[in-house]
C-alpha positions as CSV (number, residue, x, y, z in Angstrom):
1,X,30.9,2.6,-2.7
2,X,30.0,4.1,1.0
3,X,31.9,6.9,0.2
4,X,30.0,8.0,-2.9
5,X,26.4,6.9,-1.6
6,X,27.6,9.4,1.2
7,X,27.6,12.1,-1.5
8,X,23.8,12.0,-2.0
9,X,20.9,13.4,-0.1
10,X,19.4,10.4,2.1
11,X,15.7,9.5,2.0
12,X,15.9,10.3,5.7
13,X,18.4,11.2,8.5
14,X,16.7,11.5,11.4
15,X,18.4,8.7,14.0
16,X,19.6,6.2,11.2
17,X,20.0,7.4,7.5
18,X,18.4,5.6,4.6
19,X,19.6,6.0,1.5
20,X,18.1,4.9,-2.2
21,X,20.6,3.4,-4.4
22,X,20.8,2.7,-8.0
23,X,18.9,0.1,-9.9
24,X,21.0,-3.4,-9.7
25,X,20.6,-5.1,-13.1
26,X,21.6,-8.7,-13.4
27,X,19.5,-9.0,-17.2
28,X,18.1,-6.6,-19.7
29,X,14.2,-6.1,-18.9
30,X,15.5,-7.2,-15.1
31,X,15.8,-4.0,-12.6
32,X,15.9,-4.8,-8.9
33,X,16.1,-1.6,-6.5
34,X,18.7,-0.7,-3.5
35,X,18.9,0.8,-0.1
36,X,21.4,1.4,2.2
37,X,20.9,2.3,6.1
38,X,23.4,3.3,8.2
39,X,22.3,2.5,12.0
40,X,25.3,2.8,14.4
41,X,28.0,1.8,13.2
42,X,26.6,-0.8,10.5
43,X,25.6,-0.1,6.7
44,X,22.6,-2.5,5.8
45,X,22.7,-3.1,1.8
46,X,19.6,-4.4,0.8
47,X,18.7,-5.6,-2.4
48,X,15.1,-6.7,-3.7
49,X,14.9,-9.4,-5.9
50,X,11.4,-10.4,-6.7
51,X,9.4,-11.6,-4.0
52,X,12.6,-11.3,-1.6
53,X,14.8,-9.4,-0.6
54,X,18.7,-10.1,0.6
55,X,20.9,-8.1,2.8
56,X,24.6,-7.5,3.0
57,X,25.6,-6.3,6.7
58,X,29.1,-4.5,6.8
59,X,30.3,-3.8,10.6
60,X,32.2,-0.8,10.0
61,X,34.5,-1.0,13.3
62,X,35.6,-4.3,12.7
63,X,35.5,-4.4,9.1
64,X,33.1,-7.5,9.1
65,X,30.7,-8.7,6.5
66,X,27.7,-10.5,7.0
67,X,25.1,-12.1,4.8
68,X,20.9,-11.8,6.0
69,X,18.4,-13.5,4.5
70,X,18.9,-16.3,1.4
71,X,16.6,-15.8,-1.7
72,X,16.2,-18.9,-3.9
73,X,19.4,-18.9,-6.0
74,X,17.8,-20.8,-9.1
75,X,21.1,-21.4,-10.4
76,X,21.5,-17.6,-10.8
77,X,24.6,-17.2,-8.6
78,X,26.8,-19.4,-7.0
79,X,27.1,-17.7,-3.3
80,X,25.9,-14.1,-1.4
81,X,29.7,-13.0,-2.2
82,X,29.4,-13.9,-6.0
83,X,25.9,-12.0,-5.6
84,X,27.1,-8.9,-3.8
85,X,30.3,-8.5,-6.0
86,X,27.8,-7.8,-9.0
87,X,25.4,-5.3,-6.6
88,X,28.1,-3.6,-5.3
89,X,30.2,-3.3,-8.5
90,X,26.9,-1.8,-10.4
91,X,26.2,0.6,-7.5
92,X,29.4,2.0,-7.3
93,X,29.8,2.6,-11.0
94,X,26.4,3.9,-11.3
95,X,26.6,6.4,-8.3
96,X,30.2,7.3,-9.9
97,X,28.0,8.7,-13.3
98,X,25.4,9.6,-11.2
99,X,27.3,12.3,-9.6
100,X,29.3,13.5,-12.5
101,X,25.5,14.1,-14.4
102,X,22.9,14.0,-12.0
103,X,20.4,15.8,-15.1
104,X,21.9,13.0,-17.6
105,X,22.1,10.2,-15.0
106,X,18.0,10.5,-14.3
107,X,17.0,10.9,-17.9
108,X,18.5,7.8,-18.9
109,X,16.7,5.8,-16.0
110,X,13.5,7.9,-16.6
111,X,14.1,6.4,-20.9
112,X,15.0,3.0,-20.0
113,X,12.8,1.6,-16.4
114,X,10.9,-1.1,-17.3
115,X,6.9,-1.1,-16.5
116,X,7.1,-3.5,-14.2
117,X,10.0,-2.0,-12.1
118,X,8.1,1.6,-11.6
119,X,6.4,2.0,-8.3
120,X,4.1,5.3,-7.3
121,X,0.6,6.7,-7.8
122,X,-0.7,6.8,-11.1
123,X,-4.2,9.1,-11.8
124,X,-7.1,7.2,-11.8
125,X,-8.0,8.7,-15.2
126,X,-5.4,7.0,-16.9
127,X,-6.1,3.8,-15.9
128,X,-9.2,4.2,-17.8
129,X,-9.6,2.4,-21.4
130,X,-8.8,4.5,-24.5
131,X,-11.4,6.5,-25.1
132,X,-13.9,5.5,-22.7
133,X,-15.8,8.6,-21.4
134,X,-15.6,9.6,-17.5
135,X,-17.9,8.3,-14.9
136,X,-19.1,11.4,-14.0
137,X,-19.4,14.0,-16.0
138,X,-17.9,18.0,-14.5
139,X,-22.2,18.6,-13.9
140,X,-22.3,15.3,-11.8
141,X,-18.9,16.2,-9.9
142,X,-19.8,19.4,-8.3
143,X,-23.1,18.2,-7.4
144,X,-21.1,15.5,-5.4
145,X,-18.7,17.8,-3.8
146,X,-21.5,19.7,-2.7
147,X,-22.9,16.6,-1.5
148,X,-20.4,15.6,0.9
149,X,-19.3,19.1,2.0
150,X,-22.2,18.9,4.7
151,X,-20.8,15.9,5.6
152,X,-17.3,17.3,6.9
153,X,-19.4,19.2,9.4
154,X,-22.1,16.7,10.7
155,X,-21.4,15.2,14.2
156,X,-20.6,11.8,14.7
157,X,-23.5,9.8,16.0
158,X,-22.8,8.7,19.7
159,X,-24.8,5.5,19.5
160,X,-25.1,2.7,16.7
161,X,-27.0,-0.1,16.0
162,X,-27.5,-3.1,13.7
163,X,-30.3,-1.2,12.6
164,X,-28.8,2.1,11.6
165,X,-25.4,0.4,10.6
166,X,-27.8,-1.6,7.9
167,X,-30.1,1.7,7.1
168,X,-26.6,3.4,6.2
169,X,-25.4,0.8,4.0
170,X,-28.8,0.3,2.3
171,X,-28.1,4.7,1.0
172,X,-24.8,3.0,-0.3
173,X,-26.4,0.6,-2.4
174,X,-29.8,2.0,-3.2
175,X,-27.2,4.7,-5.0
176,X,-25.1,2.4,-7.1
177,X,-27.5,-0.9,-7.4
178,X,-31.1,0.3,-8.2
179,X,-32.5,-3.4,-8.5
180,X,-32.0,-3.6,-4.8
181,X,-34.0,-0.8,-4.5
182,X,-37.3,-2.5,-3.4
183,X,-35.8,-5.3,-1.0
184,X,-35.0,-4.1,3.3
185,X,-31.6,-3.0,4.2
186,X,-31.2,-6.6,5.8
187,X,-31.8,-8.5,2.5
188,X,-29.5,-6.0,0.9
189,X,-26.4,-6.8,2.6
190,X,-27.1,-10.3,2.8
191,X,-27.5,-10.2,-1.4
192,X,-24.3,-8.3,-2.1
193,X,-22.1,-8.5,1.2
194,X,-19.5,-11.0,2.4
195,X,-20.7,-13.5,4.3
196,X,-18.4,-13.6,7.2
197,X,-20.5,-11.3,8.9
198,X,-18.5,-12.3,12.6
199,X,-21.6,-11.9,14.6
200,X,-23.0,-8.6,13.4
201,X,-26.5,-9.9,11.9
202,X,-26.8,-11.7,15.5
203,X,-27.2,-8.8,17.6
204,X,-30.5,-7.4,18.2
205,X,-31.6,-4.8,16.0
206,X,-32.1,-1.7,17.7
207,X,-29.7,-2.7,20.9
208,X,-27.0,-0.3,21.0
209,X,-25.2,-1.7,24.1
210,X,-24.9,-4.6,22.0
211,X,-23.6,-3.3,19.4
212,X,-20.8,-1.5,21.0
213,X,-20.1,-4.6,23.2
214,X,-19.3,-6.2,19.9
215,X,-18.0,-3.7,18.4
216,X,-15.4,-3.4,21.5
217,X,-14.8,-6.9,21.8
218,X,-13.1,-7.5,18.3
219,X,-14.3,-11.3,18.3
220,X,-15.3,-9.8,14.5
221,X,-11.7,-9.6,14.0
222,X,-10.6,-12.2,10.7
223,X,-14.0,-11.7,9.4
224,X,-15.3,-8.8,7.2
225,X,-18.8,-7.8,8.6
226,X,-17.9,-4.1,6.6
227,X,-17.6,-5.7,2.8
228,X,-20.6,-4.6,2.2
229,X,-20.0,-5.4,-1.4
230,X,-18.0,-8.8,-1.5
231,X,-14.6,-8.8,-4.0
232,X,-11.6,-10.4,-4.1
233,X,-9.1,-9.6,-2.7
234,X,-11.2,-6.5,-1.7
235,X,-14.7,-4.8,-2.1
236,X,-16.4,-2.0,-1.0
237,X,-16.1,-1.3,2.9
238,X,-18.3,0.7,5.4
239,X,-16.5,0.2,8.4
240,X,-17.4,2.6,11.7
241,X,-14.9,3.9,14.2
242,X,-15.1,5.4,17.1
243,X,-15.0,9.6,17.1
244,X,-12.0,10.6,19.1
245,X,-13.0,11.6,22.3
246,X,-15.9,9.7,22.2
């Protein structure tokens, strides 16, 4: 098997090499990616399986095998060798097709991957349901791009305050939630942000120092003063950082 994963171009090669091995496929519907890295003179095999994954260690020197990490069997296989004897049997016959077609080899994975074992970016358009029509229309989209272009070249403010933070965030929302429209920046966030604001609706309004002091001291950290729109397991952030340099 080493010898024929050697035939392939590695993900990476710089210091260790990582390769990406065939799909392992203990079930029809069931396809569970591998990796092998090289790092010295040991090959890490490294199957996912679910929510885990297992690894297979071979010491190449001494001819040693070693077993990392134990997923929850279920009754599926009776040991890591039982396990591995099915990974490694797949891989090697795969890689051995895999070679002789590469063209052949990737459109049959391309036909038969499951939805659920495909990984990668996906347009946002397409996620959109059938025949629902764009949120902004070509008309609306330039004028936004001509919006923001400004922006790249503004300078970063060197100050901020509670005050400004919350008069930033209230542009935010007065843009995509007009019924907020008549209320302060303050009652804004408190009406649509998270609540574990960490300190920041403490500080004094227009103090600065206090801000950055804050700001600096991470005692914020674990809460989400930035959600300015609360969601689970995320919403809408509006989180500063400091320029570099700065």
């Amino acid at each position: 098997m080493f010898g024929l994963i050697r035939r392939i171009r590695p993900e990476r090669s710089d210091g260790d090499v990582l390769w990406h091995g065939p799909f392992f496929i203990p079930r029809a519907g069931e396809w569970w990616p591998t990796r092998f890295l090289l790092y010295r003179k040991e090959l890490y095999c490294t199957v996912e399986l679910g929510w885990s994954a297992v690894t297979l260690v071979w010491e190449m020197d001494g001819g040693h095998v070693r077993f990392e990490a134990e997923p929850s069997w279920s009754g599926a296989y009776s040991s890591d060798s039982q396990l591995w004897g099915r990974v490694l049997g797949q891989v090697e016959r795969r890689l051995a097709g895999a070679l002789r077609n590469p063209a052949a080899y990737n459109r049959r994975v391309a036909r038969r991957l499951p939805a659920r074992a495909r990984t990668g970016r996906i347009k946002r358009r397409l996620t959109w349901p059938g025949g629902s029509r764009p949120p902004l229309t070509a008309r609306e989209l330039r004028a936004l791009e001509s919006a923001v272009e400004p922006g790249k070249r503004a300078e970063p403010w060197r100050r901020l305050s509670l005050r400004r933070y919350l008069e930033t965030a209230a542009i935010a929302y007065d843009a995509a939630l007009p019924e907020l429209r008549p209320l302060t920046p303050r009652k804004k966030y408190q009406s649509k942000a998270d609540q574990r604001h960490g300190g920041l609706l403490d500080l004094r309004p227009t103090d600065t120092r206090a801000f950055e002091a804050w700001y600096d001291g991470r005692d914020w950290l674990g809460a989400h003063p930035w959600e300015i729109v609360f969601g689970h397991p995320h919403g809408i952030l509006l989180s500063p950082h400091h320029a570099a340099g700065a």
